[in-house]
C-alpha positions in Angstrom: 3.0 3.2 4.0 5.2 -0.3 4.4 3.6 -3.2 3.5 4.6 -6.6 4.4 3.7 -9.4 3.0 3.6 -13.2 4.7 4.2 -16.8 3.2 3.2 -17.9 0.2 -0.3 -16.1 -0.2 0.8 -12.6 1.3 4.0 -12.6 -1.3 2.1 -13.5 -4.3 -0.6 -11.1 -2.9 2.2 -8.6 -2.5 3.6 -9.4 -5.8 0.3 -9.2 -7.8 -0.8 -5.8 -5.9 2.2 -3.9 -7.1 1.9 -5.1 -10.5 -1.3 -4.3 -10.6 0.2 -0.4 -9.0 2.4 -0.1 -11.4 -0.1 -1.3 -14.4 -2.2 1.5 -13.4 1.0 4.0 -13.8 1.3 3.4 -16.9 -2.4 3.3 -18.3 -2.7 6.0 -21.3 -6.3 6.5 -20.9 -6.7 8.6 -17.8 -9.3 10.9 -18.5 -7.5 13.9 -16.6 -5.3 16.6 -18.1 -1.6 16.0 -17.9 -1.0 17.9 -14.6 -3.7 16.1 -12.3 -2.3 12.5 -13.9 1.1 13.5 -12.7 0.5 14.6 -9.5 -2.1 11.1 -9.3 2.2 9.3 -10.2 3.8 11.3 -7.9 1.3 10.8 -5.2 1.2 6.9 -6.3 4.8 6.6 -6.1 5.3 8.2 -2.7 3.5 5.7 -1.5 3.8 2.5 -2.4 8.3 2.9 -3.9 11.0 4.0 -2.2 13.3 4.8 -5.4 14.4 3.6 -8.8 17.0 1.0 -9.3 19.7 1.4 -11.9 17.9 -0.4 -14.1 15.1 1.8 -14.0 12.9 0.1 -11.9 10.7 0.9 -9.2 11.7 -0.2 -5.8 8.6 -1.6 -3.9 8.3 -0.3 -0.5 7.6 -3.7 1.0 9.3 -6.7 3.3 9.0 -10.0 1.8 8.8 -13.1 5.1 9.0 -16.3 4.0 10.0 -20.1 5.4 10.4 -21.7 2.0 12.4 -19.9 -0.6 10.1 -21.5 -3.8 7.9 -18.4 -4.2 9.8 -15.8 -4.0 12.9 -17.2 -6.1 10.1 -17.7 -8.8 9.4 -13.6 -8.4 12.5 -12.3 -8.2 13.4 -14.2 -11.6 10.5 -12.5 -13.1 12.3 -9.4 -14.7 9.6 -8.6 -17.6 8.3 -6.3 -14.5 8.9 -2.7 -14.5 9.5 -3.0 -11.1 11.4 -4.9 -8.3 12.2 -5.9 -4.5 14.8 -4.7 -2.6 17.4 -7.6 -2.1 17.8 -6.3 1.9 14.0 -6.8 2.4 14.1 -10.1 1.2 13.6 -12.6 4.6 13.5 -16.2 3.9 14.7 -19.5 5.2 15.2 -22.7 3.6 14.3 -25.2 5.6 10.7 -26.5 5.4 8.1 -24.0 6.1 5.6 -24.2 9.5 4.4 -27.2 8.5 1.1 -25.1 8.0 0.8 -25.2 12.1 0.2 -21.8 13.6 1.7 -22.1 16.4 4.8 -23.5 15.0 5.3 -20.3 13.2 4.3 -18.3 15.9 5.9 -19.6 18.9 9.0 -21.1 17.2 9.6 -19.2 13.8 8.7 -16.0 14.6 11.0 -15.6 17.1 13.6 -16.8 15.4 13.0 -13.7 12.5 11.6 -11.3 14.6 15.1 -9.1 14.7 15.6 -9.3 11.3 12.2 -8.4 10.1 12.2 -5.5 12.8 15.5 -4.4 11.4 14.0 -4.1 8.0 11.3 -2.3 9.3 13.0 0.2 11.2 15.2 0.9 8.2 12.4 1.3 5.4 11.0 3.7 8.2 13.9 5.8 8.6 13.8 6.4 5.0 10.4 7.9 4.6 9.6 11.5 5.4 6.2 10.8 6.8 5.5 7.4 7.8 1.4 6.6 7.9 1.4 3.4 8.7 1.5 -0.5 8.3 -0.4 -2.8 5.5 0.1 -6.5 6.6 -0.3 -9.3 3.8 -1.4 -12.7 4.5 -3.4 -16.1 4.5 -4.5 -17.6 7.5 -4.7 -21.5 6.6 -1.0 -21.9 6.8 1.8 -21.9 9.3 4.2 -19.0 7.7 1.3 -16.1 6.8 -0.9 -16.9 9.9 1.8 -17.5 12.3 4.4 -15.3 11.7 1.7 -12.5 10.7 0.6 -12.5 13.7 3.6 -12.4 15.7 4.9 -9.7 14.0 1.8 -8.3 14.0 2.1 -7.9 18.1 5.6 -6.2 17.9 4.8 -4.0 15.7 2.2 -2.5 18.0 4.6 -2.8 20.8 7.1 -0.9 19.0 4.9 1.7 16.8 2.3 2.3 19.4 0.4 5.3 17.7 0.5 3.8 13.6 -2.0 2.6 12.2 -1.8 -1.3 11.2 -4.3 -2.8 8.2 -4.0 -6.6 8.1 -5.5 -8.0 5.0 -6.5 -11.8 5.4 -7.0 -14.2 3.4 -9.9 -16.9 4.3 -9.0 -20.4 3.4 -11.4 -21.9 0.9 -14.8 -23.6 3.0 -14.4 -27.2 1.2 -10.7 -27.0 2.8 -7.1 -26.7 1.8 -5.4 -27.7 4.6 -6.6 -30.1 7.5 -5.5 -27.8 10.2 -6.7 -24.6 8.7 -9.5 -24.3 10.8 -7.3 -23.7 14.1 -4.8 -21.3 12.1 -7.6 -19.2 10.8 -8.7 -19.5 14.3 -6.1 -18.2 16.2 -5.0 -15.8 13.6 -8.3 -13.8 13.4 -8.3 -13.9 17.5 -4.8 -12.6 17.5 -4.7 -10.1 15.2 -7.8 -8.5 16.4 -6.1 -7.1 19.6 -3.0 -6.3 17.6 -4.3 -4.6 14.7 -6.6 -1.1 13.8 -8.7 -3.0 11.0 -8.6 -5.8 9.8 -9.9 -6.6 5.7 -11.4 -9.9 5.4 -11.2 -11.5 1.9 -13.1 -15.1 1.5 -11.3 -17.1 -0.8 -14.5 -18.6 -1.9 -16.2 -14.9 -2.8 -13.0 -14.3 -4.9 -12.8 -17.6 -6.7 -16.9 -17.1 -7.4 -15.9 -13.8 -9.0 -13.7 -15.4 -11.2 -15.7 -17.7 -12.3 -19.3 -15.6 -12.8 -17.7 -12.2 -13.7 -14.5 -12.6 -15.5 -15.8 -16.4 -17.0 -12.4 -18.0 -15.9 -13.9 -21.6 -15.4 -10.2 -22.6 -14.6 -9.4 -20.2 -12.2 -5.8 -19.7 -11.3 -4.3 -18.0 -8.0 -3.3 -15.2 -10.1 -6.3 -14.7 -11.4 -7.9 -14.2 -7.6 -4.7 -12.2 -6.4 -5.3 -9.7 -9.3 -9.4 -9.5 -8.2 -8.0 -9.1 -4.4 -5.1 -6.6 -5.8 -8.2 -4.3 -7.4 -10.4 -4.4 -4.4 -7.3 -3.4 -2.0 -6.7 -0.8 -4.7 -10.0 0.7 -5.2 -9.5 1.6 -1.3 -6.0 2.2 -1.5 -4.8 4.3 -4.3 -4.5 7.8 -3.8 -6.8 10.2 -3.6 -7.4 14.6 -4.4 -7.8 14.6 -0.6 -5.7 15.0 1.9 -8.0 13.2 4.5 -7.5 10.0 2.1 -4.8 8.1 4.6 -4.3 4.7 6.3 -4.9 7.1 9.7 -8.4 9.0 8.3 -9.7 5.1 6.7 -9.1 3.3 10.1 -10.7 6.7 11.8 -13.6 6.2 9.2 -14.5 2.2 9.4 -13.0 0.3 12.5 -13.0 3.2 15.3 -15.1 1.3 17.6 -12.7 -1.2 19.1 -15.4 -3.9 18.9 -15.8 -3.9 15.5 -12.7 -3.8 13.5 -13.2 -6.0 10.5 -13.8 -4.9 7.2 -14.6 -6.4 3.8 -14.9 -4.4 0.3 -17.7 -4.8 -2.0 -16.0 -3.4 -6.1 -17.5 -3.1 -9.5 -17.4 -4.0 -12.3 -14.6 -6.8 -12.8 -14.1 -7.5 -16.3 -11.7 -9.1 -18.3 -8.5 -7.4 -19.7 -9.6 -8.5 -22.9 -13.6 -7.5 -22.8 -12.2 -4.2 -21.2 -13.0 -2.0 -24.1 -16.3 -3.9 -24.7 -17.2 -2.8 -20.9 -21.0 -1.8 -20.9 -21.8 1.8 -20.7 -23.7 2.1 -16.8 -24.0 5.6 -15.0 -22.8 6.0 -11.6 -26.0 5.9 -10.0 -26.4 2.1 -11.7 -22.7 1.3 -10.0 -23.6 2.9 -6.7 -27.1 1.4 -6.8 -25.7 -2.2 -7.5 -22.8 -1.9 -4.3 -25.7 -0.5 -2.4 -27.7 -4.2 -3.1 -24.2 -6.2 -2.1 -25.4 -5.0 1.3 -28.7 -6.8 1.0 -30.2 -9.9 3.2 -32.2 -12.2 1.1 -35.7 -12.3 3.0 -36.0 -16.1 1.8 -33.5 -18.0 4.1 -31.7 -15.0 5.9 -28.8 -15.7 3.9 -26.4 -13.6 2.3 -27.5 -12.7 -1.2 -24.4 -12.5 -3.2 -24.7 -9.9 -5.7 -22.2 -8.7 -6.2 -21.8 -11.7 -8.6 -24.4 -10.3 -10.7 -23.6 -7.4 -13.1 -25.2 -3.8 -13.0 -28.1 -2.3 -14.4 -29.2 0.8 -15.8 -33.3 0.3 -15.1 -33.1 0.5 -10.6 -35.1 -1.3 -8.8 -38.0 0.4 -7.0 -38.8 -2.1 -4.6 -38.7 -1.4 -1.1 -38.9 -4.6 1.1 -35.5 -5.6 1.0 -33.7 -6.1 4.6 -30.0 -4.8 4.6 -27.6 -5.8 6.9 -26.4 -3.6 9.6 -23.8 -1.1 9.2 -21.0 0.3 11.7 -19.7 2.3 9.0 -19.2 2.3 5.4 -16.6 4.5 2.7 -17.4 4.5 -0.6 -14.8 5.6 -3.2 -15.3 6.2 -6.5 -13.0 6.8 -9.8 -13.4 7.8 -13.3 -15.0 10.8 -15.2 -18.0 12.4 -13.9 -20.0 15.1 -15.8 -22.9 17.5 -15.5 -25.5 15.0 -16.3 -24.0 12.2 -14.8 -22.6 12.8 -11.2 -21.8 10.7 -8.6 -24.7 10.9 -6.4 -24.0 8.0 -3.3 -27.6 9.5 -1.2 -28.8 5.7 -1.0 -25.9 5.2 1.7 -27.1 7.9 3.8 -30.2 5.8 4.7 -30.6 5.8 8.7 -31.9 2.2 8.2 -28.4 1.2 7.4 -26.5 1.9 10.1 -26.4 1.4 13.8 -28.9 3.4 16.1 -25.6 4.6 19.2 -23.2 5.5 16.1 -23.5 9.4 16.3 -20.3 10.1 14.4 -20.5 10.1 10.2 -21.3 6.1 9.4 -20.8 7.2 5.8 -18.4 8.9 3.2 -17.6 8.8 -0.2 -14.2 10.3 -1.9 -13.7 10.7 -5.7 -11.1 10.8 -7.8 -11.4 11.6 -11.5 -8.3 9.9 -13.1 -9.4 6.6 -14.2 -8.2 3.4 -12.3 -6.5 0.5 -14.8 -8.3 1.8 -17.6 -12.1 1.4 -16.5 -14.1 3.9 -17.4 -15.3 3.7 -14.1 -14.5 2.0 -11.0 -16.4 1.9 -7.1 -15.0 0.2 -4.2 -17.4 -0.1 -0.8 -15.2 -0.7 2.4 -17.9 -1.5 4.7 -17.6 -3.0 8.3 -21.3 -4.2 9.0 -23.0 -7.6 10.3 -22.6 -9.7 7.2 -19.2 -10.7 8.5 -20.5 -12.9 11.8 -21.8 -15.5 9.1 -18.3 -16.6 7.8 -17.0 -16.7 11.2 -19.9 -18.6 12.4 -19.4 -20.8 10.3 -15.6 -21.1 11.1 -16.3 -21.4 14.8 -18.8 -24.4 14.4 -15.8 -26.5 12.0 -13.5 -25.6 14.7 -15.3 -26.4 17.7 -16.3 -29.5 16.6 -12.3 -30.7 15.6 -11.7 -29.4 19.0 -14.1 -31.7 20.7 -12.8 -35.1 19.2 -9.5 -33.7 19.8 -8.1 -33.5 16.2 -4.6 -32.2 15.2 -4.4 -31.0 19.2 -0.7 -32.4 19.6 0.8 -30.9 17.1 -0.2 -27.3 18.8 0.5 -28.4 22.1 4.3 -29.8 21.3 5.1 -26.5 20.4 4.0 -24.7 23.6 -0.1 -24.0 23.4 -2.0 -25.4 26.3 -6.0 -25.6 26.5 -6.2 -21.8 27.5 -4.7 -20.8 24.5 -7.7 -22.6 22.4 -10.6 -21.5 24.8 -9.4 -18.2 25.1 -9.1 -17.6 20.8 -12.5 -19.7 20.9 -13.6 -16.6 23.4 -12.5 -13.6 21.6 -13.8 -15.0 18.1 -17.3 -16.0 19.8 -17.5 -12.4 21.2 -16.9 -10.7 17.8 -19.7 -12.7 16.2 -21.9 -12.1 19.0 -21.0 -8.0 18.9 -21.7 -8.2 15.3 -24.8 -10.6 15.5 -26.2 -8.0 17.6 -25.8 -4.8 15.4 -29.0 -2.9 14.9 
């Protein structure tokens, strides 16, 4: 897999992901003999490096695109890591960023990088024995991540036609971060729709709540939400004892109808590193129960109940009148010990009543693995693609259309090439995806 990370979000993404790989390389307490951990490295390894420096140090299999050079200077000083970057993959400009204008990064910028990000790509690919596919990195409030993402985004399928490209993007906070990130997130989500196989939406706001509830950071930093993104991503990502367990089989799994290709992941528990060996002591039918209620709709005001803000509990719930959201598909994936007389038992996904009546294929799958991830004694991660994803999106349409209306910010897309098609048609494709997913039952 080659992952490429954009702007300033996808590269500290990028750079808290594969810190949070190689923390779980090294974690002592794996609960598997020495022969399944090391196949669990090797397998690791293979996936995410592409050698060892001579230092010693993992090479990340990744390509680093940037317009300003602020961020990534500050990681590639950072040698306490026991890993690194290669130099070569390294593509940044000085010169001012995209002025967090999507268009200006994709009509302007991105052509300007395209050959040598492409170059890059076609050399980390050569490289690799077996090439499954793409993971893209990236926020899309700015100018660099959304912009250049998404151009690249569409060469990439014009070149590598039958691989499988992931996007994972980043949702700009609701009370706002940027005055234009409205249109970005706009035209990224309408762009990247066509180019990519699935795309995993993280909201900014769900993370930075997660934070704050879960982990008790009441000053919550970017890092801190990179490294809750980082174990989501991972719970998903990291290998598994099955050979089925690839980006090809996980895009065959959640987003093979071509109308519904977003994705969002649902993980518990997120603790602390410092309450980690104070973690209570839940079963796995408490864990699986508890993702199985991140699904629910609360019957008060039709609104999304969050909890997976709250933590687990041992005593289930009996009650029956609660109103799930509809489900395409969903993958569960589970890690850490399991024994006679506590098994992983996921039947409460297999519910007809949460899924889609014309979906005849298998809406629902769960994969194990029994070496611990980072330590937890156990650790679930829920890649779902159901309806709960048209009410962000609403949401985004309704800010945007009304900036559109009154005109706002409209020249500074237009002077670098987008006309009033370009806007109505993103406005179409986004309004059609929330109206697919609206529809669901």
């Amino acid at each position: 897999m080659l992952t490429l990370q954009f702007g300033q979000c996808g590269n500290q993404l990028g750079h808290a992901l594969f810190s949070k790989i190689s923390a779980d390389l090294e974690c002592a307490n794996t609960g598997v003999p020495h022969n399944i951990n090391y196949q669990y490295s090797e397998d690791t390894f293979n996936k995410w490096f592409n050698g060892i420096s001579k230092e010693g140090k993992h090479l990340a299999r990744a390509i680093l695109v940037d317009t300003e050079q602020k961020v990534i200077k500050k990681m590639w000083n950072n040698t306490t890591i026991p890993w690194m970057y290669w130099t070569k993959n390294v593509i940044c400009q000085s010169g001012g960023g995209c002025a967090n204008n999507w268009a200006y990064g994709y009509m302007i910028k991105g052509h300007e990088l395209k050959d040598e990000i492409l170059n890059s790509v076609r050399q980390e690919i050569e490289r690799m024995d077996h090439f499954d596919g793409f993971l893209l990195l990236l926020s899309s409030s700015g100018g660099t991540g959304s912009g250049i993402g998404s151009y690249i985004a569409k060469l990439l399928r014009e070149e590598y036609k039958s691989k499988p490209i992931i996007t994972t993007t980043i949702l700009p906070f609701s009370f706002g971060e940027v005055s234009t990130q409205n249109y970005n997130t706009l035209f990224t989500l309408a762009k990247l729709y066509n180019q990519s196989d699935m795309n995993i939406i993280i909201e900014n706001d769900q993370i930075h709540d997660i934070c704050k509830t879960l982990l008790k950071k009441f000053t919550t930093s970017l890092q801190d939400m990179n490294e809750i993104i980082s174990e989501k991503l991972l719970a998903i990502l990291q290998p598994i004892n099955s050979i089925k367990h690839s980006i090809n089989s996980l895009v065959s799994q959640i987003a093979s109808h071509p109308c519904y290709k977003l994705a969002t992941i649902k993980s518990t528990p997120h603790i602390s590193t410092m309450s980690l060996k104070y973690e209570p002591i839940y079963n796995w039918s408490s864990y699986t129960h508890h993702l199985k209620q991140t699904l629910r709709i609360s019957n008060s005001d039709s609104k999304l109940t969050n909890v997976e803000l709250k933590l687990p509990s041992n005593l289930l719930s009996t009650t029956t009148h609660h109103v799930y959201t509809c489900s395409v598909s969903n993958l569960l994936v589970t890690r850490g010990t399991t024994t006679d007389n506590n098994l992983v038992v996921p039947n409460e996904f297999k519910d007809k009543h949460l899924y889609t009546d014309w979906n005849t294929t298998d809406c629902f799958s769960h994969l194990h693995q029994e070496r611990k991830f980072l330590n937890y004694d156990k650790f679930l991660g829920l890649i779902t693609n159901n309806s709960q994803i048209s009410y962000p999106l609403d949401i985004l349409l309704n800010k945007t259309w009304n900036s559109y209306i009154h005109a706002a910010f409209l020249h500074q897309y237009k002077r670098f090439g987008l006309e009033e098609d370009d806007f109505l048609q993103a406005f179409s494709v986004i309004e059609n995806v929330v109206k697919e997913y609206k529809e669901l039952t």
